[in-house]
N, C-alpha and C positions, 0 to 999 in steps of 0.2 A: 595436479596443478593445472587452474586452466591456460589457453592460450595468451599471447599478449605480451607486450614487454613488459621489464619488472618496472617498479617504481617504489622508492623504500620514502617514507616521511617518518620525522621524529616528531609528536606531536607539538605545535606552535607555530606560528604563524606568521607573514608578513610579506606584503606586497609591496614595491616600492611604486611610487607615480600612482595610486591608485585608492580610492576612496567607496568602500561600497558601505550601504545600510543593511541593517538586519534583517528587512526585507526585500532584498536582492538587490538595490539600486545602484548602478554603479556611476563614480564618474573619474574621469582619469584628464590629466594634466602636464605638465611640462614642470620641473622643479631644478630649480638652481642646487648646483654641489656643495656639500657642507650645510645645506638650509633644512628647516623642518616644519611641517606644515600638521595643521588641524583641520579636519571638518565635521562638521554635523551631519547626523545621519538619523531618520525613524528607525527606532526599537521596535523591540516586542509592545503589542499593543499601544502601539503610538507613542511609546516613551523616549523622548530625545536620548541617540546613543553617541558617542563620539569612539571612532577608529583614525587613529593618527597615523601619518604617514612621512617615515623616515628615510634619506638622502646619503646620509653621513653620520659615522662613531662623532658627535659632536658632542659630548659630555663634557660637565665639568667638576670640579674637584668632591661635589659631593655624589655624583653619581649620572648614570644615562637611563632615561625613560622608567626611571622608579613612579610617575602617575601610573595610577593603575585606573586607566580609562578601560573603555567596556570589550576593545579588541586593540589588538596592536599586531602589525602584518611588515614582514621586514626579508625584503628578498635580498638576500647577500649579494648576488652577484651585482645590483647595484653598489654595494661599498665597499671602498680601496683598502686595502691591506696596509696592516700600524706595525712597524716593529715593538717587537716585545722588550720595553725595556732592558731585565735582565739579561736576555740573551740574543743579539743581531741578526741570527741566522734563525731567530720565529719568528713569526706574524701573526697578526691578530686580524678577527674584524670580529668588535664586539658590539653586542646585543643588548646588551643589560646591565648594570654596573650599581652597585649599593652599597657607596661607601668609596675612600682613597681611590685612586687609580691602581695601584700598585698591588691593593690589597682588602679592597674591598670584594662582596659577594658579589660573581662573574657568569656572565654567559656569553660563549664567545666561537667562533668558526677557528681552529687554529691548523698554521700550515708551518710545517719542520719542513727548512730544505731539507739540500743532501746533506748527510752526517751532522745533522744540527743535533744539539745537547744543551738542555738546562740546567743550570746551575739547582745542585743541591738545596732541599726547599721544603719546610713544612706543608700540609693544608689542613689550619685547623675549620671545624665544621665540615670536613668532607670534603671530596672532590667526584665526580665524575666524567666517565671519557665513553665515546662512542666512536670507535677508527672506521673514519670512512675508505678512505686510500693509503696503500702503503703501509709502515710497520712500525709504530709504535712499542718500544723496547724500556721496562724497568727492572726492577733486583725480580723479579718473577719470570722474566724472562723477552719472547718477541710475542707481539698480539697484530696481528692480519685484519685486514677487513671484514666488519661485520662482528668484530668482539669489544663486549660492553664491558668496563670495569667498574665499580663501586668500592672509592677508599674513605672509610670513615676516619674520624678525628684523630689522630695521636700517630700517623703513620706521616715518614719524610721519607722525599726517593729525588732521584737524581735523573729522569727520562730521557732518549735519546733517540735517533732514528739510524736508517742505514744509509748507503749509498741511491737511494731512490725517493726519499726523503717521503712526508708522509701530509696528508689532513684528519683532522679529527674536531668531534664536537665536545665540547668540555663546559661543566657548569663547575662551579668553585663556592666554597665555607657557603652550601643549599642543602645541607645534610648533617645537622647537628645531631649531636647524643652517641655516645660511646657506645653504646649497645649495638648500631648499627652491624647489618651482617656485613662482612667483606666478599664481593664477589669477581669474577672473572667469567665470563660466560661469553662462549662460540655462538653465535644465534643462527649462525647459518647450521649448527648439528641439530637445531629445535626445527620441531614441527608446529604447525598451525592449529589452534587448538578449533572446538565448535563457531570459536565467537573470531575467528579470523586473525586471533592475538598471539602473540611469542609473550607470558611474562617475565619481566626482569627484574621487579623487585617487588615486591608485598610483605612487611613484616608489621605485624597484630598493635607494635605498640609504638607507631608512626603513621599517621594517615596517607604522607603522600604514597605513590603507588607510580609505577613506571611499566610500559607494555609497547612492542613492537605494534602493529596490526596495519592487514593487506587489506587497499582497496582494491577489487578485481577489478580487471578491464570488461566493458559490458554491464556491470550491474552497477546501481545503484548503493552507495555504501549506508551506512545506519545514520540518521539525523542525531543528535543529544545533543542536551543541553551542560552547560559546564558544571561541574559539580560546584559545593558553595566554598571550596579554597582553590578554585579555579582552573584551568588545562592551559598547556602548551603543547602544541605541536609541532617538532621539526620535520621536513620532509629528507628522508633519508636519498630515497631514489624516484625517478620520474616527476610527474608532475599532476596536479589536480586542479578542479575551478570549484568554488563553496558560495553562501551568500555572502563572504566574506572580501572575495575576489581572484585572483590567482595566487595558486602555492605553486611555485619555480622548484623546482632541485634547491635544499640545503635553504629553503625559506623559512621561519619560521613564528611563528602563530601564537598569541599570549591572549588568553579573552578569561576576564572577570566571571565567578561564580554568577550562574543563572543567563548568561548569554548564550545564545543558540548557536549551532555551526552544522549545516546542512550540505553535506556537498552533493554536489553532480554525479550523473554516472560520466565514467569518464572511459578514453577507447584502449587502455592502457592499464596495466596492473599497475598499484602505486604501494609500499610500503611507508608509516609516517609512524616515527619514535614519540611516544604520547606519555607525559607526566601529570598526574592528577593531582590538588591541595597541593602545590606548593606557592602557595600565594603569601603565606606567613614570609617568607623571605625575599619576597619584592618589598616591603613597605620596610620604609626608614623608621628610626635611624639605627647604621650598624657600626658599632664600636670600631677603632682605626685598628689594628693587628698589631701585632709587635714586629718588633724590629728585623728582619732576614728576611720572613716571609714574603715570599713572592707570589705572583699568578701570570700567567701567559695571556 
């Protein structure tokens, strides 16, 4: 391992106050709370791109940021924490939303105080959870930081934390079809493969595809462009700069099929949690759930 501090990103994106083009331009502004802004930005070979820039969870009943503009950059630590409906002692700050509030497809930063628990709770379409801090507890048992879970459809659980309460990145019903494998994976027990990646999901008869991957500190990481069902980037740990703008700790990054994302060398190691093709389930419209189903 080289030197440097860690930096972990999940891949996806998002800068708050900050506006850059595909070809590096930046420009950055003052924005009121709760507001949200747009601006134009040159593409790839001069083709007008627009990257929005978010303030505030300001959704409304059919959903948050379902446009699927050409980047989308959302540094959390700009926005305030929502209790979780069903349970008081969770919080939200979400990112993504398609469909109900309560129960539509979610992507979301969540924080369990101490001994916080949720109520018993299908997730149909799947769930996802990535523990950043603290200890995330269901009928499987306690999962520490740095362990990825993948629950596919037909599975209900009732989650809890301990006395130290916990954060975690959690997508929601982004993972349809029964088939799905179920996992549970320590990523801190994996090693770095040639290509700088941890993978955590790949199965043959689902395109999207999920992988940790380090940027070192010192070198310059690999340019690509999105694939054509799209990339997100969360940043796990540390921080990086791309033509995109700045990725913060826990920012994260949404850019449409065939947008470029080139980042910086940067002086610091950076890990960022990266999902490919899952662009099918940003776009409307998704059926209302039934009845009990909840989402944090």
């Amino acid at each position: 391992m080289r030197g440097g501090l860690r930096c972990t990103v999940l891949l996806f994106g998002f800068a708050g106050g900050r506006v850059c083009g595909l070809g590096g331009a930046t420009r950055s502004w003052s924005m009121p709370q709760g507001k949200r802004a747009a601006a134009g930005s040159e593409g790839l070979e001069g083709e007008a791109k627009r990257l929005k820039v978010v303030a505030a969870d300001d959704g409304d009943e059919f959903g948050l940021h379902m446009e699927v503009q050409d980047a989308l950059l959302i540094n959390t630590n700009d926005l305030e924490w929502r209790s979780s409906g069903p349970a008081a002692k969770v919080e939200r700050k979400r990112l993504f939303r398609n469909g109900p509030p309560e129960s539509g497809r979610v992507t979301s930063l969540v924080r369990y105080r101490p001994n916080a628990a949720f109520p018993s709770h299908p997730h149909p379409q799947g769930e996802e959870i990535l523990v950043l801090e603290g200890v995330f507890e269901d009928w499987r048992g306690a999962h520490g930081p740095g362990t990825w879970l993948l629950n596919p459809e037909g599975f209900e659980h009732e989650p809890k934390t301990d006395g130290q309460g916990n954060l975690i990145f959690v997508r929601l019903r982004q993972y349809p079809g029964t088939q799905r494998t179920q996992a549970a994976i320590d990523t801190n027990s994996m090693s770095w493969d040639p290509n700088n990646r941890k993978v955590l999901y790949a199965q043959a008869t689902f395109l999207d595809t999920q992988y940790l991957e380090m940027f070192w500190g010192g070198s310059k990481p690999q340019k690509r462009v999105a694939p054509a069902g799209g990339l997100e980037l969360f940043v796990v740990s540390g921080e990086f700069t791309s033509n995109h703008g700045k990725h913060e700790t826990h920012s994260w990054l949404r850019l449409k099929g065939g947008v470029l994302l080139e980042p910086d060398e940067g002086a610091e190691d950076c890990v960022v949690l990266i999902k490919e093709n899952g662009e099918p389930c940003w776009m409307p419209p998704l059926p209302a759930a039934k009845e009990g189903e909840a989402d944090p």
